[in-house]
ROLUM-711450 format. One record per residue (C-alpha): residue in one letter; x, y, z. Coordinates in steps of 0.25 Angstrom, whole numbers, plus 5000, padded with zeros to 4 digits. Layout:
BEGIN
AXYZ...
***
This chain:
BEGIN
X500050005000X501250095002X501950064991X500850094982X500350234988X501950264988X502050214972X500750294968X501350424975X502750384968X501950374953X501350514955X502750574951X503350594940X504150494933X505550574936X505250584950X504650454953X506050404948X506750504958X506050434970X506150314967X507750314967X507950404978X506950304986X507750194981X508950264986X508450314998X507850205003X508850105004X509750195012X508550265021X508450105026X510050095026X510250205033X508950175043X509750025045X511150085047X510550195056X509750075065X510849975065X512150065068X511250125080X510849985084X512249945083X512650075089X511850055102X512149905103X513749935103X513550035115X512649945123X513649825120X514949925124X514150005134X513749885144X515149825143X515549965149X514649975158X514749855164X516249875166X515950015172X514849955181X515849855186X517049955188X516150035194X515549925204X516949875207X517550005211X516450035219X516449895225X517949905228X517850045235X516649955244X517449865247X518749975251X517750025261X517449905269X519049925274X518650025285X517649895290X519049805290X519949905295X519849915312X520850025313X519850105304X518650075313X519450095324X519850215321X518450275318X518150225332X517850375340X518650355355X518450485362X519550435370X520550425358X521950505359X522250595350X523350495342X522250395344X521250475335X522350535325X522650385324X521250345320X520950455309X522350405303X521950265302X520550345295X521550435287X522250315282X520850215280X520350315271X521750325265X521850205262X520450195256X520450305245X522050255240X521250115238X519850165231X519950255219X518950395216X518750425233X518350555234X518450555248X518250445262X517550485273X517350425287X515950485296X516250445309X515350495323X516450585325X517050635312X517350625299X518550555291X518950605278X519850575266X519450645254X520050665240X519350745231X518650845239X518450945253X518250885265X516850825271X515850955274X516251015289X514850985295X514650855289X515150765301X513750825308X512850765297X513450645288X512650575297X511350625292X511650585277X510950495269X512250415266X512950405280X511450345285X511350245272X512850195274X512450165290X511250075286X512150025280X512949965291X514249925284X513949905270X514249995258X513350145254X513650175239X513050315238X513150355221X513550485215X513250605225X514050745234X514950685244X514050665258X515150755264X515150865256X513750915253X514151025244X515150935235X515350945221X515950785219X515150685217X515550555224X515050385226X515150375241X515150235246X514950245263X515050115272X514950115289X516350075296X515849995309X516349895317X515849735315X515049725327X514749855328X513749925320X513950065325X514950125313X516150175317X515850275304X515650295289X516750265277X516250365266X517050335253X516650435240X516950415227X517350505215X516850465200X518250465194X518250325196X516850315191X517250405178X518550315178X517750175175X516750215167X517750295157X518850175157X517950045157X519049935155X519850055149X518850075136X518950185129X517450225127X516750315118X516450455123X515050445119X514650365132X514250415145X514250345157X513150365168X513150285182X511850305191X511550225204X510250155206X509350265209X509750325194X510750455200X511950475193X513250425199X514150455187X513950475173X514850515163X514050635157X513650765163X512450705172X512350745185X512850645195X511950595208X510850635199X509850565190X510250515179X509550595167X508750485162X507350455158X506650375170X506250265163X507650245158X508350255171X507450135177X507950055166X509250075172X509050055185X508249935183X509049845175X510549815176X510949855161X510349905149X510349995139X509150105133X509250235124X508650355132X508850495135X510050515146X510050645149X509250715141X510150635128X509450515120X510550415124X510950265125X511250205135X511650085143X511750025158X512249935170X511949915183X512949895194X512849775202X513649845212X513149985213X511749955207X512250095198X511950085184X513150115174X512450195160X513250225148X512550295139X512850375125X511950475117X510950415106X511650515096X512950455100X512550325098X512150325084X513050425080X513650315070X512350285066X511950425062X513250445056X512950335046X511550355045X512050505039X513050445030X511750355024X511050495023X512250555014X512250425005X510950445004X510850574999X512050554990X511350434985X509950524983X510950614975X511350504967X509850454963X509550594961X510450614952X510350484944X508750494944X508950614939X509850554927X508850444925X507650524924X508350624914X508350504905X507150414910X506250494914X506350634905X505850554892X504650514901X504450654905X504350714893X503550604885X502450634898X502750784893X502350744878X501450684882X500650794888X500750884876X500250764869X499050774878X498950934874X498950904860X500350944858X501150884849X502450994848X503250934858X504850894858X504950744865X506350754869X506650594873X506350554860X507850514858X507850454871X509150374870X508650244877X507750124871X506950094884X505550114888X505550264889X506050274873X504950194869X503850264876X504550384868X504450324856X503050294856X502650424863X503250484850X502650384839X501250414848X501250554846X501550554832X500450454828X499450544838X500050684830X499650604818X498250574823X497950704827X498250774813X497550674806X496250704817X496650844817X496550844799X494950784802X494550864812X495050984803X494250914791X492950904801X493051034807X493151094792X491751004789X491051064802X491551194799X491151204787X489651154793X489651244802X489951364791X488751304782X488051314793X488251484797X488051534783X486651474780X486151524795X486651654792X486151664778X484851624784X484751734794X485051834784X483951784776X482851804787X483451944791X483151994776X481851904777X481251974789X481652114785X481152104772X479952054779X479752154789X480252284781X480052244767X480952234757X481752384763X483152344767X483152214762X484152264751X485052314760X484852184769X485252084758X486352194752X487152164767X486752024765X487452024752X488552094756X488751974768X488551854758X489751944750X490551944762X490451804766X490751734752X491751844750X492751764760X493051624757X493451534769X493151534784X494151624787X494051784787X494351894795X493651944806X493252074799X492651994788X491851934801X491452054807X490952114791X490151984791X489552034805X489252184802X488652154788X487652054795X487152164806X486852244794X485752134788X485452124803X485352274807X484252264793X483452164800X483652214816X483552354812X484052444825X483752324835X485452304837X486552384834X487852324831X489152354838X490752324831X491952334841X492952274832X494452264835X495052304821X496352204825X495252084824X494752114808X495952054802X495851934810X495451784803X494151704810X493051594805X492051654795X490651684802X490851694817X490351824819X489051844812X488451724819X488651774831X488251924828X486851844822X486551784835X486751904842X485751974835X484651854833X484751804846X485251914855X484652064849X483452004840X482751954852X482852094860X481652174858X482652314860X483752254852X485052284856X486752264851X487752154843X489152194846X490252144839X491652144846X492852104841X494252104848X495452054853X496151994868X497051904872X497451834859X496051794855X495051864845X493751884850X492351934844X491151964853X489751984850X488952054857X487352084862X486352134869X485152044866X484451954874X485551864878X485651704880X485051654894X486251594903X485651434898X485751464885X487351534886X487751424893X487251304882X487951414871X489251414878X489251284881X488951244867X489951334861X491051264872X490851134868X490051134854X488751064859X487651134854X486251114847X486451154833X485151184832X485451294842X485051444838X486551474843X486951394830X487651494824X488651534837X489051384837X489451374825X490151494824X490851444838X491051314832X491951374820X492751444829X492951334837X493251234824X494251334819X495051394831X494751294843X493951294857X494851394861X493951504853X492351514849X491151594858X490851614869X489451674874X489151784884X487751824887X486651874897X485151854894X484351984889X485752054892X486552004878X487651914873X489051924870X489651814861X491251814861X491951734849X493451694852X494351684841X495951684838X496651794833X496851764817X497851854809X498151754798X496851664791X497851544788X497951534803X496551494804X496451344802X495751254809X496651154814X497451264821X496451284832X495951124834X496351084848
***
């Protein structure tokens, strides 16, 4: 169903662009769906290489890390072992003062001891009843008013519950230095006798995250790529280290739902935003710490390679586009011009004109196209034949019908003439009748004077003038006659007798049936190329009916020729005959006002140019 609705919008084009789409789309295609593959599978493999290498890091920084917390545990169970240090953080009120400066030096050298063996101390802390004992490293002392509150903190009350086992306390200011800048891992255990579970004190140990940054940059002494970031958070989702600008003891900037996948399973890998940056990333859980180790690198980063290949598709599309372009181009030069311009011939064909110049008639190749070329031609020369054979008989039965229509006027005007002497020899007696039938004469002369169907308008126009003399004989002063004659029109050539029917009709059926009588005007003038006669009267007009079956008549040439509008027709029908559809009459008019015929004609300077063949469409 596709296919089809695509193939009829694809047949609605030219033959030239149809060939255009099909190629590019045979060149696109193909490489929209490579570069669509290539895209998908360098990505996939992409994010299938980090996972692999990700978790192997991971799971060595996860270790390292666990070890050297695990050994740093394990450094403070010395002050359970050591007597002389339990001893000495034994408060005797009796105690000389050797006795007390030899305590704090078995302290001194405890702690000594301890931060030589365990690397990124920042400082070892003793709380005591009686005072605090300190070795630190990289910053001030502990705060001066401190010894009246540690015991209040949330760290010193959870490292007594817990008797003698071990407080890890992640990412946070040191507890002895409220306003600190440093951020430290403490791990905190109570010093106590065996028996005895009164504490003699508190081993305080915090760590700096130069060991932290240490493992996780130099995993089995890998070189890593810069583009991965490192993230540790402990099990309520805080930040204890990370690699990139997030704010330590905080949050982790991470979609909710995301950070519960984290806690929850022990590894794992997922694409999300991390820190406000779509980003992949993978995880481990510490059996140790119960922290979770994230490594994590930007989406954009990730399938950099892939975008890169997927933008060097793109250019070899584009120059394999040019390439189709330019070769289509080529190809429909030579294929489809041939085609183009027999649709072309064609249409004149179709227009009836013949004087057109086929260009791919030497087309050089013997295929398809240069047969259709060849028959196209041999076609059009029969049909030319055809046609001047069928133009030479309809020459022939236009001349017969022409010369019916002519045998038809001059006995209906003859007629006419006739019954005007008749009726005024009746009515008057014989006064006039000399004079009536001398400018009858004179007519008769003028008509068999001129042989032929072709005259000039001036002979036309004498015709009319001598015939509204025998008329004004028989009307008398019921009408007046008006001339306005262009004297540019008298030497133009036209059809013999295409004025006086039309005058006749003016005065019989327009002025004789008007009690007052009234006007004929005969105008003659020139505009816009054409030549055109008008005649014109005031007599009773041709109700609207009536003017439409005239016109329509006249249009199309279906009409009663039993009609009293005979004479009109026939001189509309000559017209026609000799000059085309383009030309004849056209009738105005308005009952009981009057009626304007107009007569279109070309402009004739030379009577050979008159010839009926010349005007047929």
């Amino acid at each position: 169903m596709c296919f089809n609705t695509i193939n009829s919008h694809l047949f609605k084009f030219s033959i030239r662009k149809r060939l255009f789409i099909i190629m590019i789309l045979i060149a696109i295609v193909p490489m929209a769906l490579i570069g669509c593959f290539s895209y998908v599978f360098t990505s996939t493999q992409a994010k299938n290489e980090f996972r692999t290498s990700s978790m192997i890091m991971l799971r060595q920084i996860s270790q390292n890390i666990d070890q050297y917390l695990y050994q740093t545990e394990l450094i403070t169970k010395m002050a359970l072992r050591d007597e002389r240090v339990k001893d000495a953080l034994k408060y005797d009120k009796s105690d000389t003062k050797m006795q007390r400066l030899r305590k704090n030096n078995e302290i001194e050298q405890f702690m000594s001891n301890m931060n030589m063996i365990v690397e990124g101390i920042s400082g070892i802390y003793i709380f005591t009843d009686y005072k605090i004992f300190s070795k630190y490293c990289d910053y001030a002392a502990v705060d001066y008013n401190y010894i009246n509150v540690f015991k209040n903190d949330s760290w010193y009350r959870e490292t007594v519950d817990n008797g003698g086992a071990m407080a890890l306390f992640s990412t946070h200011t040191p507890f002895q230095r409220k306003n600190g800048e440093e951020k430290v891992i403490s791990f905190a255990r109570v010093i106590k006798e065996f028996n005895d579970d009164k504490p003699l004190g508190v081993l305080l140990i915090d760590l700096n995250l130069n060991k932290f940054r240490e493992i996780c940059k130099n995993v089995n002494f890998i070189e890593q790529p810069d583009n991965r970031n490192y993230i540790i958070i402990d099990d309520e989702g805080k930040v204890v280290y990370s690699s990139a600008d997030f704010a330590l003891s905080e949050k982790l900037d991470i979609e909710d739902r995301f950070l519960k996948n984290i806690l929850k399973y022990s590894s794992g890998d997922l694409i999300g935003n991390i820190g406000g940056e779509k980003s992949y990333m993978t995880y481990v859980s510490s059996p140790y710490t119960g922290w979770n180790v994230i490594m994590y690198t930007t989406y954009k980063e990730l399938i950099k390679s892939s975008v890169i290949i997927a933008k060097f598709i793109i250019i070899i599309a584009i120059f394999v586009v040019v390439l189709v372009f330019i070769t289509v181009a080529n190809i429909a030069e030579k294929w489809s011009q041939p085609i183009i311009e027999l649709s072309n011939a064609v249409e004149c064909v179709e227009k009836g004109d013949f004087d057109f110049e086929l260009k791919c008639k030497n087309y050089a190749y013997d295929d398809e196209i240069k047969k259709l070329i060849l028959g196209f031609k041999n076609m059009v020369d029969g049909l030319q034949t055809l046609i001047k054979r069928t133009n030479q008989l309809k020459v022939k039965q236009k001349q017969a019908e022409l010369e019916a229509l002519q045998k038809q006027i001059n006995p209906h005007f003859l007629y006419n003439t006739l019954q005007s002497i008749q009726m005024k020899a009746v009515i008057q007696g014989q006064e006039e009748i000399s004079d009536m039938i001398g400018t009858l004469g004179e007519l008769f002369k003028l008509n068999t004077k001129k042989s032929g169907n072709i005259v000039l308008l001036g002979h036309e126009i004498k015709h009319v003038e001598l015939y509204i003399e025998i008329q004004k004989m028989r009307y008398g002063e019921k009408f007046h006659y008006i001339e306005q004659i262009d004297p540019q029109t008298l030497d133009l050539y036209t059809i013999r007798f295409i004025l006086q029917p039309i005058v006749e009709n003016a005065i019989s059926h327009g002025i004789e049936k008007k009690i007052e009588g009234g006007y004929v005007k005969l105008k003659v003038y020139l505009h816009n190329g054409y030549l055109f006669v008008l005649v014109e009267d005031n007599g009773v007009g041709i109700a609207q009916e009536m003017l439409d079956k005239i016109n329509f008549a006249l249009t199309k040439g279906d009409y009663d020729k039993d009609s009293e509008h005979m004479g009109v027709k026939n001189v509309n029908d000559r017209i026609k005959l000799y000059f085309g559809d383009n030309y004849g009459i056209k009738i105005e008019s308005e009952k009981n006002v009057g009626t304007k015929v107009y007569i279109k004609l070309p402009i004739i300077k030379n009577k050979e140019d008159i010839k009926i063949e010349s005007f047929l469409d």
